[in-house]
C-alpha positions as CSV (number, residue, x, y, z in Angstrom):
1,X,-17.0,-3.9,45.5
2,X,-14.9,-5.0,48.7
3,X,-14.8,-8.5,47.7
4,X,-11.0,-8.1,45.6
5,X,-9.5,-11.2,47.8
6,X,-7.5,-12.8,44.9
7,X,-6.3,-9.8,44.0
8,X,-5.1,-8.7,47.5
9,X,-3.4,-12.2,47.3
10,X,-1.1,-11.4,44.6
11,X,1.2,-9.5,47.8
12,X,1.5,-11.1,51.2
13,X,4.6,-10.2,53.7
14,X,5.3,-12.0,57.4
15,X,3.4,-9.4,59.5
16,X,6.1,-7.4,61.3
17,X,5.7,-6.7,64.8
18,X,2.5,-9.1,65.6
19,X,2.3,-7.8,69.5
20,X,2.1,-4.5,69.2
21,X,-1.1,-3.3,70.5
22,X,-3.3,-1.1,67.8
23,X,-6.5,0.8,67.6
24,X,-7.6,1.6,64.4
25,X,-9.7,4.5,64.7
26,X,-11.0,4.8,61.1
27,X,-13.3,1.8,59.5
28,X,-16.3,1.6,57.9
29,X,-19.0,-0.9,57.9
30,X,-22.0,-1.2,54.8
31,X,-25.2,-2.8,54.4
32,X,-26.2,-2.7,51.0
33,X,-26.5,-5.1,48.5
34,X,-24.3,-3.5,45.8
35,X,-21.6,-2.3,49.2
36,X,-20.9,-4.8,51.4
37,X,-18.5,-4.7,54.3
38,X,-19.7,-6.9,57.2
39,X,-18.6,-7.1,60.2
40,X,-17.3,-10.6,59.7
41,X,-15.5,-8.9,56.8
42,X,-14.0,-6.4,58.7
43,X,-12.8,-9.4,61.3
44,X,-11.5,-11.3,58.6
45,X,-9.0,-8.0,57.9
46,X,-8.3,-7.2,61.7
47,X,-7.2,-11.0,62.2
48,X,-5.0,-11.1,59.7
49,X,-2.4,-11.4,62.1
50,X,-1.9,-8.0,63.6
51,X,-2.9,-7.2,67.0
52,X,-5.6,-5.2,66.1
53,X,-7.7,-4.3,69.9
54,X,-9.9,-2.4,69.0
55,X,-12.0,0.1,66.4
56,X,-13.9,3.1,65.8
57,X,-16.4,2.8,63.3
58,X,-16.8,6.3,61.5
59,X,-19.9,7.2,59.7
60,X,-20.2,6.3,56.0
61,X,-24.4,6.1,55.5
62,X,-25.2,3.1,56.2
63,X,-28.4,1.8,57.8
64,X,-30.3,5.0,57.6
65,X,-33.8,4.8,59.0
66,X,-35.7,4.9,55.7
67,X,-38.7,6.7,57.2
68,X,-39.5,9.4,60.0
69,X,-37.9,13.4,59.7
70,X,-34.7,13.4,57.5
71,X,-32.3,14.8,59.9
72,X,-33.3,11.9,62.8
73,X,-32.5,8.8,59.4
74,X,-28.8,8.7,60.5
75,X,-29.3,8.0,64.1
76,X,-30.4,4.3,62.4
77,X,-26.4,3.9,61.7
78,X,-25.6,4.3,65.3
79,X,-27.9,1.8,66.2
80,X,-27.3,-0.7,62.9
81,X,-23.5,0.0,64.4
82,X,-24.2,-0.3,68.4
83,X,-25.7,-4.1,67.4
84,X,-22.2,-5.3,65.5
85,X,-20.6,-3.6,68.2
86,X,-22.1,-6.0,70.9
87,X,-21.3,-8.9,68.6
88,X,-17.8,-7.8,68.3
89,X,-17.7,-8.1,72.2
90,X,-19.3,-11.5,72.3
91,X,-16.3,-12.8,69.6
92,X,-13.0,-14.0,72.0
93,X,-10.1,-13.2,70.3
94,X,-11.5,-10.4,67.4
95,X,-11.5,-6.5,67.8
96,X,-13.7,-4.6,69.2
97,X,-15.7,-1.9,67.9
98,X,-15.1,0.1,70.6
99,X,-16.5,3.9,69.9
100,X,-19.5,5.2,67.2
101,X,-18.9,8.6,65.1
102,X,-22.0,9.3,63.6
103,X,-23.1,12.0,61.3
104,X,-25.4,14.7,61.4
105,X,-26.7,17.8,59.9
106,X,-23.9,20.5,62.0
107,X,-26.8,23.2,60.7
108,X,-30.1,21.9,61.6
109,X,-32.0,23.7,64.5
110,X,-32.6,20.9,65.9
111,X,-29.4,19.2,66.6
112,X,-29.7,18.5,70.4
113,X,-32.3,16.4,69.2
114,X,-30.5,14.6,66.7
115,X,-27.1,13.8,69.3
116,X,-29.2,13.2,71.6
117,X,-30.8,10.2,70.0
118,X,-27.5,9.1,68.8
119,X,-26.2,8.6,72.4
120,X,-29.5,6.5,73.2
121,X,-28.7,4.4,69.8
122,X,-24.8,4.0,70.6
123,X,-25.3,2.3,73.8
124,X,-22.5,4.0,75.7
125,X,-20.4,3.9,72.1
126,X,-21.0,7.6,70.7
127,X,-18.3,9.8,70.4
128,X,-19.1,12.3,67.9
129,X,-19.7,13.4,64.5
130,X,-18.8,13.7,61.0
131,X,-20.4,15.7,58.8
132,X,-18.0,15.8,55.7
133,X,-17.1,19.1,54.2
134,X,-15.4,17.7,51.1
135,X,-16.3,19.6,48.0
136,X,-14.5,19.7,44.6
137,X,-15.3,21.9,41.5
138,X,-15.3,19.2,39.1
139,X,-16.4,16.0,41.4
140,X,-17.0,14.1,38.0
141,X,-13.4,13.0,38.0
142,X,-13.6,11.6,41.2
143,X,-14.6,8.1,42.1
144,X,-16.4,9.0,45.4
145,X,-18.5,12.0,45.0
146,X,-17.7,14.5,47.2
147,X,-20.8,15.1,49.6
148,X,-21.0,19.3,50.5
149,X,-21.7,22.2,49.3
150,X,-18.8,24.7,48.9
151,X,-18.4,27.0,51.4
152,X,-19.8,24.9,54.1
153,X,-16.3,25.5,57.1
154,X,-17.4,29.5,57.1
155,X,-21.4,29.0,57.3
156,X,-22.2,30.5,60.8
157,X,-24.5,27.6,61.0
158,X,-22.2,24.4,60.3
159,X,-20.1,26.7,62.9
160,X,-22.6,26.9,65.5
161,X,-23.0,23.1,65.2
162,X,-19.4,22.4,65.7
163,X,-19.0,24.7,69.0
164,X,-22.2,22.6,70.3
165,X,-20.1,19.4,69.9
166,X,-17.4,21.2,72.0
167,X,-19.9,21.9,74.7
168,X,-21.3,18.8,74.7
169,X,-17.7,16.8,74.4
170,X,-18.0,15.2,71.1
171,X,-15.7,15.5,68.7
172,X,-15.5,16.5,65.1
173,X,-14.3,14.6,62.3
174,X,-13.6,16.2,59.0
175,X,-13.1,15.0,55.8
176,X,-12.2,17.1,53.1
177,X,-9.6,17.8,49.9
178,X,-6.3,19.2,50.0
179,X,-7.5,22.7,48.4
180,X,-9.6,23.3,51.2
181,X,-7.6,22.8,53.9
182,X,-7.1,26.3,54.8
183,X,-10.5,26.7,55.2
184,X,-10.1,23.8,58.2
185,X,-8.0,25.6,59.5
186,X,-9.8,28.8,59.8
187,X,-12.7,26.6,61.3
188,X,-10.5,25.3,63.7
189,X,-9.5,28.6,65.2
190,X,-12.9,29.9,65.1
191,X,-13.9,26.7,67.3
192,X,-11.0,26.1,69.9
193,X,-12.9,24.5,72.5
194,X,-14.4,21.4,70.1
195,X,-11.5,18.7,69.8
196,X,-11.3,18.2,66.2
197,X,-9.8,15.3,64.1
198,X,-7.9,15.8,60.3
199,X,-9.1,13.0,58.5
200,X,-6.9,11.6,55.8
201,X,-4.1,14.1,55.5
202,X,-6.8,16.5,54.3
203,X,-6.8,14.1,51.0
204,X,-4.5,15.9,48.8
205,X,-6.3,14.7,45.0
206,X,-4.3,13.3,42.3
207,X,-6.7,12.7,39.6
208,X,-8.9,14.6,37.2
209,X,-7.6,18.2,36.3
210,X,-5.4,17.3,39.6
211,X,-3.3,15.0,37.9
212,X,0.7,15.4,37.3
213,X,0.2,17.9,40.0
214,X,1.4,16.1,42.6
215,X,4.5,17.8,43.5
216,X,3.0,21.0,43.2
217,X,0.2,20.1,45.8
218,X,2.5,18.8,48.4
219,X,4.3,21.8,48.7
220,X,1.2,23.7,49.2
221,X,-0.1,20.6,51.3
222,X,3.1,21.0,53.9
223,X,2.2,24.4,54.2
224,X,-1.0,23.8,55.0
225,X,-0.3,21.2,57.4
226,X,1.5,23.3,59.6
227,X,-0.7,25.8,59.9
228,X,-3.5,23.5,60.8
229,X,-1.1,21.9,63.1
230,X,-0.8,25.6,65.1
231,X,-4.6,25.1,66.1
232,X,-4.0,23.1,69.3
233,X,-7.4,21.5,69.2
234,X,-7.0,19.7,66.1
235,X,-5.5,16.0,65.8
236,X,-4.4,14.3,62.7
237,X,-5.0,10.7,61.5
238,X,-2.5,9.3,59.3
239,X,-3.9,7.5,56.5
240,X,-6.3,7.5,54.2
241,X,-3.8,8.4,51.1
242,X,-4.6,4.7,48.9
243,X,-8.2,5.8,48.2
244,X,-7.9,5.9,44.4
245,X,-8.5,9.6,44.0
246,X,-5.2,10.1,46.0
247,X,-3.7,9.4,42.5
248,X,-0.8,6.7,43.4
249,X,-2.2,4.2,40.3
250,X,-2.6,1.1,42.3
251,X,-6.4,0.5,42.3
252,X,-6.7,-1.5,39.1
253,X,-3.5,-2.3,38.8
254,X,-2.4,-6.1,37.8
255,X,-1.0,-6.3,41.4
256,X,-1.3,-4.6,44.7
257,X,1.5,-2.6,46.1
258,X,4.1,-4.3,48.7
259,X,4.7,-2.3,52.4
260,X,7.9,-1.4,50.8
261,X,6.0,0.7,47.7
262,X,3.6,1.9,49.8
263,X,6.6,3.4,52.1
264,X,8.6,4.8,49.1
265,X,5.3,6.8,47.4
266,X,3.7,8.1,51.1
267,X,6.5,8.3,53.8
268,X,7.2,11.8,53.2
269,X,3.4,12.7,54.1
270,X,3.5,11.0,57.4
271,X,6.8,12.2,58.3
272,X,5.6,15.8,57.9
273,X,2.4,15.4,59.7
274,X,4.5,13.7,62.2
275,X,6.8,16.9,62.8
276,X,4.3,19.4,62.7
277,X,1.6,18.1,65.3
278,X,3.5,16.0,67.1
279,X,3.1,11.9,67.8
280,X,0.9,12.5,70.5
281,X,-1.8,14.2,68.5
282,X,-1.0,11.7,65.4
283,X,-3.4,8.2,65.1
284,X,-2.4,5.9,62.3
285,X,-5.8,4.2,60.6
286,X,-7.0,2.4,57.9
287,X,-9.7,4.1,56.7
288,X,-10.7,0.1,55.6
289,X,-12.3,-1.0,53.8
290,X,-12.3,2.3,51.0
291,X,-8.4,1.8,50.8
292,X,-8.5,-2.0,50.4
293,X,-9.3,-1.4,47.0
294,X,-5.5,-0.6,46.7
295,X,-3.9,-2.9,49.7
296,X,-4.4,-5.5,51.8
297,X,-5.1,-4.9,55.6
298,X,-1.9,-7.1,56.8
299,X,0.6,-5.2,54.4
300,X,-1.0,-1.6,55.0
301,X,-0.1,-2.1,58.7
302,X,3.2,-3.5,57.8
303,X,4.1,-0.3,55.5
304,X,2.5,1.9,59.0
305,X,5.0,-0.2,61.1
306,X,8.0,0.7,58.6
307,X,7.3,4.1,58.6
308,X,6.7,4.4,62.9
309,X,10.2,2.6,62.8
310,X,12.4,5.7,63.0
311,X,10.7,7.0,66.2
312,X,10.9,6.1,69.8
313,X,8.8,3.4,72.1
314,X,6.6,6.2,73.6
315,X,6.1,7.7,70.2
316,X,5.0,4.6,68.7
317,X,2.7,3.6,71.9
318,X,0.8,6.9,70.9
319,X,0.6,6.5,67.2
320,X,-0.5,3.3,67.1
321,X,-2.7,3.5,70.3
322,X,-2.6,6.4,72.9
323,X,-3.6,8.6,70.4
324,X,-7.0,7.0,69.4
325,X,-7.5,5.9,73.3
326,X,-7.3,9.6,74.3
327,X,-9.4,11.4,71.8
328,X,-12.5,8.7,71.4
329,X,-13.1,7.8,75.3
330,X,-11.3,4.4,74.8
């Protein structure tokens, strides 16, 4: 599924900026035979010419135990993760996979247990969990299936499990669509002492009955944004928006978009984000390798650079790095 190298070829830019220092603090790594995204693959991507440092790996359910009680089968990705971790140490010159967010259950009784065993399994490299709220009312139109049940940010349960994060400093990642981002919010305040991170712009959808909308949404989407932006435990990553459900038409395309595209379609999105929270609780990512089926790595980070451009040396320094640093234990 990953494997769209020719394609990717069709665009390919001078990398701009090659010494400034990056963390990426959104990628993904997969296992199975019909998704594949080693870490050899991911490598490939980082060393295309950017000085990528170092990653966090965020959880994406891969190399689930395939046996034992159901909640404990995710702690197998922490350790299928920990062990291409060390061998991203061992390898001069590549990045480093430098911090493990896992998922888990935020409802089951027994959580302790479960975050517990991933800190054993991360060898020193867990940092917290995502356990995705994203739901949709028609999820038929969407190419990945969104993984909740509705409702899930006001269960007193999935609530309970975030606070327990807070007290045990981990962090919580969420991933969910635009329409639900109010919702977040509310979660947010309710939890103010668990440091939690906005995962792709809150993915404001732009296919299915959420087509031609997309003016619409981002006018609700701005509003949103800066009321999630009031909760002063809440960071933002920026990125995320070339999944093919964000609607901008280039996953199938004959050719790949250049920085310059990408720049004209999403600026607007960062820049917001970027006034409402502030560039010390912004990250940019790559949410890689679910938005290289619409860019390649080196002109993604190009279009990131373009778009930092207009801001200061001490903003960029936290975009690009301080950010991530701060918020994973880097």
């Amino acid at each position: 599924m990953f494997d769209n190298n020719d394609w990717l070829a069709h665009v390919e830019e001078p990398v701009m900026d090659p010494a400034r220092r990056i963390i990426d603090p959104h990628h993904h790594l997969w296992d199975q035979n019909n998704l594949t995204y080693t870490l050899e693959m991911l490598h490939k991507d980082t060393g295309a010419g950017h000085n990528i440092e170092q990653t966090v790996f965020i959880e994406c359910n891969a190399g689930y135990l395939t046996d034992g009680p159901e909640h404990m089968r995710p702690v197998g990705e922490t350790r299928f993760v920990a062990e291409n971790a060390k061998r991203s140490s061992e390898k001069n010159g590549q990045a480093k996979i430098a911090a493990i967010v896992a998922h888990a259950d935020l409802r089951h009784p027994d959580l302790d247990a479960v975050l517990d065993a991933h800190e054993e399994a991360g060898a020193g490299l867990f940092r917290g969990i995502r356990d995705a709220a994203a739901w949709d009312p028609n999820p038929e139109a969407l190419l990945i299936p969104p993984p909740a049940p509705k409702g899930l940010f006001a269960d007193d349960r999935f609530r309970a499990g975030v606070e327990r994060l807070g007290k045990r400093g981990l962090t919580y990642d969420s991933w969910h669509f635009h329409h639900q981002n109010m919702e977040f919010r509310d979660l947010a305040a309710a939890v103010p002492d668990t440091l939690m991170v906005l995962d792709h712009f809150g993915t404001p959808l732009g296919v299915g009955e959420y087509a031609g909308q997309r003016e619409e949404i981002f006018a609700r989407w701005k509003d949103d944004i800066a009321a999630i932006a009031e909760c002063p435990n809440v960071v933002a990553k920026l990125g995320g928006l070339a999944m093919p459900d964000n609607g901008f038409g280039w996953f199938g395309r004959d050719v790949p978009p250049t920085s310059g595209e990408f720049v004209d379609a999403q600026a607007r999105y960062y820049h917001h984000t970027i006034d409402c929270f502030g560039p010390d609780r912004c990250m940019f990512e790559s949410n890689f390798p679910v938005d290289r089926l619409s860019i390649s790595y080196s002109v993604l980070w190009n279009a990131l650079k373009k778009i930092a451009s207009r801001y200061g040396e001490v903003e960029q320094e936290a975009m690009f790095r301080g950010t991530a640093a701060r918020v994973y234990r880097l």
